[in-house]
C-alpha positions as CSV (number, residue, x, y, z in Angstrom):
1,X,-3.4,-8.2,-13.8
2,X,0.1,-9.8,-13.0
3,X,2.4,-6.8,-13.2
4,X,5.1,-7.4,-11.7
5,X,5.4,-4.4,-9.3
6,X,8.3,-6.1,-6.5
7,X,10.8,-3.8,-8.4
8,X,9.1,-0.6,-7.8
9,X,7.9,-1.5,-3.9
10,X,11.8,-1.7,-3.9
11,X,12.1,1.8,-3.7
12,X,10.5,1.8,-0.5
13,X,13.5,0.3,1.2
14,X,15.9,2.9,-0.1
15,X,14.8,4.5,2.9
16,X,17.5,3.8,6.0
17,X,15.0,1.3,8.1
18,X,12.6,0.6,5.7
19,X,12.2,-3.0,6.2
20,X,9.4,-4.8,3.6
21,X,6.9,-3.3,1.3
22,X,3.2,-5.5,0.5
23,X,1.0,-3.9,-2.1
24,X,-2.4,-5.5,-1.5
25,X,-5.7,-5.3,-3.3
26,X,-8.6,-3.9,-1.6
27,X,-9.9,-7.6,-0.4
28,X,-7.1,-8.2,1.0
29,X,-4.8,-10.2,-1.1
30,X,-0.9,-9.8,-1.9
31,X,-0.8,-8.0,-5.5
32,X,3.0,-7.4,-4.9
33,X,5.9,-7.7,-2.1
34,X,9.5,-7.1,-1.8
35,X,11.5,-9.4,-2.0
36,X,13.1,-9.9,2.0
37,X,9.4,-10.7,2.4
38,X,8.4,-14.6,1.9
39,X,5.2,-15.1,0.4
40,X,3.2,-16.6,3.3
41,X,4.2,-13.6,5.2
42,X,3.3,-11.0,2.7
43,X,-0.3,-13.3,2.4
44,X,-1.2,-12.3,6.3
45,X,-0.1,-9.0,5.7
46,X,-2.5,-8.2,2.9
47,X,-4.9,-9.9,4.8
48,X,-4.7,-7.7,8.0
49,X,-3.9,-4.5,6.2
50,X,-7.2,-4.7,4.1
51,X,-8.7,-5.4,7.8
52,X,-6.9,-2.3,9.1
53,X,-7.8,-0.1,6.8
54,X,-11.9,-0.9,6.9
55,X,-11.5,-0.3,10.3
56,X,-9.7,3.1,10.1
57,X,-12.6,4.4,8.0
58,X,-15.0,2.7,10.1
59,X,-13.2,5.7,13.0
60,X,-13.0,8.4,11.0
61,X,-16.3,10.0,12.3
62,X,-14.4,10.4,15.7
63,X,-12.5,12.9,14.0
64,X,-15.5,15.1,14.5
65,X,-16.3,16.0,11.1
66,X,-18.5,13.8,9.0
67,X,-16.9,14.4,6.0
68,X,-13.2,13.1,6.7
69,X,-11.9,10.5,4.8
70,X,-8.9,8.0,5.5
71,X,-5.8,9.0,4.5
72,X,-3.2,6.6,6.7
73,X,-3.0,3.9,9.5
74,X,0.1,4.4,11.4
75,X,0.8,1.6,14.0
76,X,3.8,1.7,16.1
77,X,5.1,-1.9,18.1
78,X,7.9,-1.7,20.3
79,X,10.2,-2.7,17.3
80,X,9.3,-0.4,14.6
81,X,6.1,0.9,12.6
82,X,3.1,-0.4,10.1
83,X,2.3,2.2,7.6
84,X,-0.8,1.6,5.8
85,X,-1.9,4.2,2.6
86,X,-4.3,3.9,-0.8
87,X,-2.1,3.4,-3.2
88,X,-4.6,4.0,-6.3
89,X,-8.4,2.4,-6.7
90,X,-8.8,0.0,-4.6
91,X,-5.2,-1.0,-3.9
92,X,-3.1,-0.4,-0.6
93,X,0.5,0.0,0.1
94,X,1.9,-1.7,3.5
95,X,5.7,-0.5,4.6
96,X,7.2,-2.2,7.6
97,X,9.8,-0.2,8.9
98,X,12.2,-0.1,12.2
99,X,12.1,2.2,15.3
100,X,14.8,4.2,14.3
101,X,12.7,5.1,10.8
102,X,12.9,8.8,9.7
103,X,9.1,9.2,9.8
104,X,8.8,12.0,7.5
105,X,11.4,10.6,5.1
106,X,9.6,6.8,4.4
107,X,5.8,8.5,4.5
108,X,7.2,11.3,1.5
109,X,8.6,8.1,-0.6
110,X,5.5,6.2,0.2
111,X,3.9,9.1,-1.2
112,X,5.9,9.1,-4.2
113,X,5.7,5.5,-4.9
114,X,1.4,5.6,-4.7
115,X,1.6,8.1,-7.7
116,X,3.9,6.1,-9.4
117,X,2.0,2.8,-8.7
118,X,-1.3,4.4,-9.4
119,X,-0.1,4.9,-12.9
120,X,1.2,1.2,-13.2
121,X,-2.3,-0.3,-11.9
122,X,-4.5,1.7,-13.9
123,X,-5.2,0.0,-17.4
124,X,-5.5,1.1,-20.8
125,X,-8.5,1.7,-23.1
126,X,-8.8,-0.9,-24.9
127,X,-8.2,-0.4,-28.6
128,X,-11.6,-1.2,-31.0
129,X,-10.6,-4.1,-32.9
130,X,-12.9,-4.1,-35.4
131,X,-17.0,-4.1,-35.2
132,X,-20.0,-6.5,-37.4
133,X,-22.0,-4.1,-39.0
């Protein structure tokens, strides 16, 4: 698949300190990025994302109850915030934003944009073209 899915990761950044968007596959490489992220950037980002993740459902026993599952990886630097979520089978959405971030405002549209995006990397049936009898 080679959507091009840059456009709708664009939505992301409609959010006041939204800063880059990576969509990556579940092994870990770039499916899709904004575009104020160079390609080589968005490439370790996938990488370590898919990383992050594993590990976050590795942890999710220390939660307590052993039927939790991963929903989100929120890391925070001194400069802003990694949000990781699934964005659709086997596909993960990576926003980058600044410190100043409305939290609950960027983690709604990334929300939004997984339910779009799942709909854009599922495929269709595949029409019958015609059988040998």
């Amino acid at each position: 698949m080679n959507k091009d899915l840059s456009w709708m990761l664009a939505g992301a950044l409609e959010i006041p300190g939204a800063l880059h968007a990576v969509l990556v596959s579940r092994d870990g490489l770039q499916m899709s990025r904004t575009a104020d992220i160079g390609r080589d950037d968005a490439d370790k980002v996938a990488a370590a994302a898919s990383g992050l993740q594993s590990l976050s459902r590795t942890v999710a026993f220390f939660c307590g109850d052993s039927g939790v599952q991963w929903r989100q990886t929120l890391i925070e630097f001194t400069g802003g915030w990694v949000f990781l979520i699934a964005a659709g089978d086997g596909a993960y959405l990576a926003v980058a934003a600044s410190s100043d971030v409305d939290m609950g405002a960027i983690t709604f549209r990334m929300q939004q944009l997984v339910g779009q995006l799942g709909k854009e990397l599922s495929t269709d049936l595949r029409e019958e073209v015609g059988h040998r009898s």
